[in-house]
C-alpha positions, -999 to +999 in steps of 0.1 A: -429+117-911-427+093-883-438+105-850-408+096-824-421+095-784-387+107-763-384+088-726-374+115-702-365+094-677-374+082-641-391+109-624-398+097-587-377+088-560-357+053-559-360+028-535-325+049-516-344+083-514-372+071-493-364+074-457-385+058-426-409+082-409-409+099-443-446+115-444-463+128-479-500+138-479-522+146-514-543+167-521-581+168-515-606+149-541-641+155-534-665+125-542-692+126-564-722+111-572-709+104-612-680+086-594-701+062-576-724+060-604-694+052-628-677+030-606-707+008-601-705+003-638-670-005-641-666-030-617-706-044-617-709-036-584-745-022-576-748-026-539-779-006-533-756+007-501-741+027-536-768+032-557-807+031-546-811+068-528-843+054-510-829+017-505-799+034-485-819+061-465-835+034-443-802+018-438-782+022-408-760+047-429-789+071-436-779+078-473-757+061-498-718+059-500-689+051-519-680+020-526-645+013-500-627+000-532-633+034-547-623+054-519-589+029-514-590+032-556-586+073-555-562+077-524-538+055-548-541+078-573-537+107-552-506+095-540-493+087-576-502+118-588-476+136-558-447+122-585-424+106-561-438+070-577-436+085-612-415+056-632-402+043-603-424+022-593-418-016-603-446-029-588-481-028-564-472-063-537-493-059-508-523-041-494-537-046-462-570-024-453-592-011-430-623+003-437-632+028-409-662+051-416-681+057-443-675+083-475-703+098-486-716+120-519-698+154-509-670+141-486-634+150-496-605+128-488-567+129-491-541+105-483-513+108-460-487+079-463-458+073-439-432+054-448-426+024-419-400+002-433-377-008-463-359-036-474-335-040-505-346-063-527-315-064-553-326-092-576-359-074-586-344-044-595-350-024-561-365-031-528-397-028-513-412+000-490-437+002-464-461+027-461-485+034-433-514+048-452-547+068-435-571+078-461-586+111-442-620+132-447-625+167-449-636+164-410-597+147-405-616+120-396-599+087-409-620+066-430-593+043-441-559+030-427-535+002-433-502+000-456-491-006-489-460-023-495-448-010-533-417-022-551-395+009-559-365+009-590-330+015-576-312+045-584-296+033-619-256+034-615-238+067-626-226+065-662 
């Protein structure tokens, strides 16, 4: 017997349903030391800012903290995760950053994205959206803002 996968289809909105001034905020994701730990490995990077408990404490941060690529890495995901990018998104094409405050072992963060502007983009299937993003701690302090400009599928004609 052959196993057969089944498509069901876009799931997210299309480039038409987004709407400027359009806000969506994720849920919470508290950081852990196992996600520094493992993110060090993954991408090589072992700042001891990250990883040397008694390098960081004499640092002008006190104690160590996540890597800002981590952070920026799991506010992407929490945003994916809300389903309005689920299969509709054709592509990641700019990121511009600020890194604000530090996150530290224990914080909790959540995105809130806004969208700020649109534009069709017809000959790559869709058009690209803005979003204002502000990556937030549990104190709602932001740690993290800029925008994300993502390339969103059009809504397929009606058959």
């Amino acid at each position: 017997m052959k196993l057969q996968f089944l498509e069901d289809g876009p799931k997210g909105y299309y480039f038409e349903d987004f709407e400027v001034g359009m806000k969506v905020v994720t849920r919470g994701r508290t950081i852990t030391e196992s996600d520094i730990v493992q993110f060090a490995g993954l991408t090589g990077d072992y700042n001891p800012m990250h990883t040397d408990a008694h390098y960081a404490e004499g640092s002008f941060m006190g104690k160590r903290v996540a890597h800002g690529l981590l952070t920026l890495s799991y506010a992407v995901g929490q945003a994916y995760q809300l389903g309005i990018l689920e299969r509709t998104v054709l592509a990641f094409r700019e990121l511009e950053m600020k890194f604000s405050a530090p996150v530290a072992i224990g914080d909790t963060i959540r995105a809130e994205l806004t969208v700020e502007s649109k534009q069709e983009a017809r000959r790559l299937g869709g058009g690209t959206v803005v979003f204002a993003m502000r990556v937030v701690n549990h104190e709602n302090k932001i740690v993290q803002k800029g925008t994300i400009t993502l390339l969103m599928a059009s809504r397929p004609p009606q058959s």
